[in-house]
C-alpha positions in Angstrom: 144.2 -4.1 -44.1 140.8 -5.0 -45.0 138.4 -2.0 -45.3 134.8 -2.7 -43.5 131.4 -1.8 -45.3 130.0 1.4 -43.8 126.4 0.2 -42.1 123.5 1.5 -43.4 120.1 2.8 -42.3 117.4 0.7 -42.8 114.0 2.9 -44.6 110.7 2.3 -42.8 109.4 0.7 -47.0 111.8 -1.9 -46.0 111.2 -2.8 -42.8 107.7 -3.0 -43.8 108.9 -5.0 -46.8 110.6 -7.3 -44.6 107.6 -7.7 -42.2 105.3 -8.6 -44.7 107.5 -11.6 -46.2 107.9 -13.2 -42.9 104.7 -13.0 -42.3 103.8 -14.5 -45.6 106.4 -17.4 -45.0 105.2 -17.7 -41.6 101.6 -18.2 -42.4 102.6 -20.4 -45.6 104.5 -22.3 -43.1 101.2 -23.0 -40.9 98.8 -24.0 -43.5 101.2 -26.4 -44.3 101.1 -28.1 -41.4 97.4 -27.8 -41.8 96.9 -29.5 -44.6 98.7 -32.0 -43.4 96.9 -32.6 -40.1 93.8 -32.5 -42.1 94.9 -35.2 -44.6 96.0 -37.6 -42.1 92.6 -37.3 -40.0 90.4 -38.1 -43.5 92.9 -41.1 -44.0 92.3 -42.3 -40.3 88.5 -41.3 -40.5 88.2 -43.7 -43.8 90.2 -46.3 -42.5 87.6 -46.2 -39.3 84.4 -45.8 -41.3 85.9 -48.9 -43.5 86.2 -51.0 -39.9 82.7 -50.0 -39.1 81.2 -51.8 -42.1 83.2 -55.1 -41.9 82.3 -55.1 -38.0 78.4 -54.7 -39.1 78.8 -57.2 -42.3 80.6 -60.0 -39.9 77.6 -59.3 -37.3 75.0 -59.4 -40.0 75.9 -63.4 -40.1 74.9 -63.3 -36.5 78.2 -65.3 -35.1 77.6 -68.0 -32.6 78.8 -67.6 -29.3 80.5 -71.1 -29.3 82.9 -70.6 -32.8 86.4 -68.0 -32.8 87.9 -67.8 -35.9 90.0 -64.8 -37.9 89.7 -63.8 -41.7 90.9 -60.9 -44.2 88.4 -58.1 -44.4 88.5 -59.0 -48.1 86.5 -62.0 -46.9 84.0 -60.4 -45.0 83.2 -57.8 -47.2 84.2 -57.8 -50.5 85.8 -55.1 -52.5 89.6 -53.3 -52.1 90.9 -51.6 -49.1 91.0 -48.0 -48.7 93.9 -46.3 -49.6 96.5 -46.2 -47.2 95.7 -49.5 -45.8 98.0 -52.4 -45.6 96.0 -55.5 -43.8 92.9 -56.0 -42.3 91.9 -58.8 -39.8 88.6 -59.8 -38.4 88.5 -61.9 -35.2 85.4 -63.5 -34.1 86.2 -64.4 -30.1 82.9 -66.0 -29.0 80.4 -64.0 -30.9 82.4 -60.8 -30.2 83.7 -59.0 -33.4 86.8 -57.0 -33.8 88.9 -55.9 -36.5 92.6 -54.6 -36.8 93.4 -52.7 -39.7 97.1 -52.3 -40.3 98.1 -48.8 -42.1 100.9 -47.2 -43.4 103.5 -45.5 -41.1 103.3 -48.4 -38.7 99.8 -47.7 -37.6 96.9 -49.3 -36.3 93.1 -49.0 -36.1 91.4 -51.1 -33.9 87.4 -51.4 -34.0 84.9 -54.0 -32.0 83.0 -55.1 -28.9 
């Protein structure tokens, strides 16, 4: 025959014990996912700002109206990607500039007229 454990009473120090390491795992927890949300919205707001300047350095050469043609970023405006960035295409369709900027995690960032 197996002989249970006799239950025991649970002291206020521990309950309070208790409380305050959930809490602290709880709240851990949280900024966590904080810092996370915040590192992916820099990523994203580099990855715009970097779209921004090849948009203005593609309409700087004032593009006729008449031509369409693509190119790499690289092309347009020299220099490396930002981190976190795969590809970058510019597409000039009729003196309208766009750009497509191909990230990790199968994302995209798309920035033009």
């Amino acid at each position: 025959m197996v002989k249970t454990a006799e239950l025991r009473d649970i002291t206020p120090a521990e309950r309070g014990r208790a409380m305050r390491t959930f809490f602290w795992i709880l709240l851990a927890f949280v900024a966590g996912i904080g810092v996370i949300v915040a590192t992916l919205a820099v990523q994203g707001k580099a990855a715009r700002d970097y779209g921004q300047r090849v948009v203005q350095a593609v309409q700087a050469t004032k593009p006729s109206e008449n031509v369409s043609y693509a190119q790499k970023c690289t092309e347009a405006l020299p220099g490396p990607l930002p981190r976190g960035i795969l590809g970058c295409d510019v597409t000039v369709d009729r003196g309208k500039v766009s750009v497509v900027l191909q990230a990790e995690g199968d994302k995209q960032y798309r920035l033009g007229e």
